[in-house]
C-alpha positions, 0 to 999 in steps of 0.5 A: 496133887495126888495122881495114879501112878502108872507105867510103860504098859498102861493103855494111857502111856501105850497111846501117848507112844502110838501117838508120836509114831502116828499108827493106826487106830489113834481117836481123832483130834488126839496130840501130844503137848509136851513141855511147858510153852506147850501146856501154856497154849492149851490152857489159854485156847480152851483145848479140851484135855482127854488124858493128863501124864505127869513126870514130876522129876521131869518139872524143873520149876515152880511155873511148871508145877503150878501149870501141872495141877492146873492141867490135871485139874482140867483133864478126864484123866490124870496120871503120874509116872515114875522118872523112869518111865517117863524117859524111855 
């Protein structure tokens, strides 16, 4: 899978923060799934996916993997971000 890499100021990851510190501004309906019991649930409710981040040092195994290029295959947009970035 072949994903745009990103980092901490792209609006994409700038939005995933604002999301979790529950500003102003954020599009309605918007959450955060993280982790994989999480990404299990969106894909067996159907929920419509607007922005796909992935961390693959951050995917320890073969389900999260398998799970990952599903979710990215069903998001508007998917983007990777280096190990790094995704920690901070």
């Amino acid at each position: 899978m072949e994903l745009q890499q990103i980092g901490l100021r792209h609006p994409a990851a700038q939005l995933v923060r604002d999301i979790q510190r529950n500003r102003t501004g954020i599009p309605r309906r918007m959450f955060i799934a993280e982790g994989l019991y999480e990404h299990n649930i969106v894909l067996a409710t159907g929920v419509r996916l607007d922005t796909f981040l992935w961390c693959p040092e951050a995917a320890y195994s073969d389900e999260a993997r398998t799970r990952s290029a599903e979710l990215a295959a069903r998001a508007r947009r998917a983007n990777g971000r280096a190990r790094m970035a995704c920690c901070r």
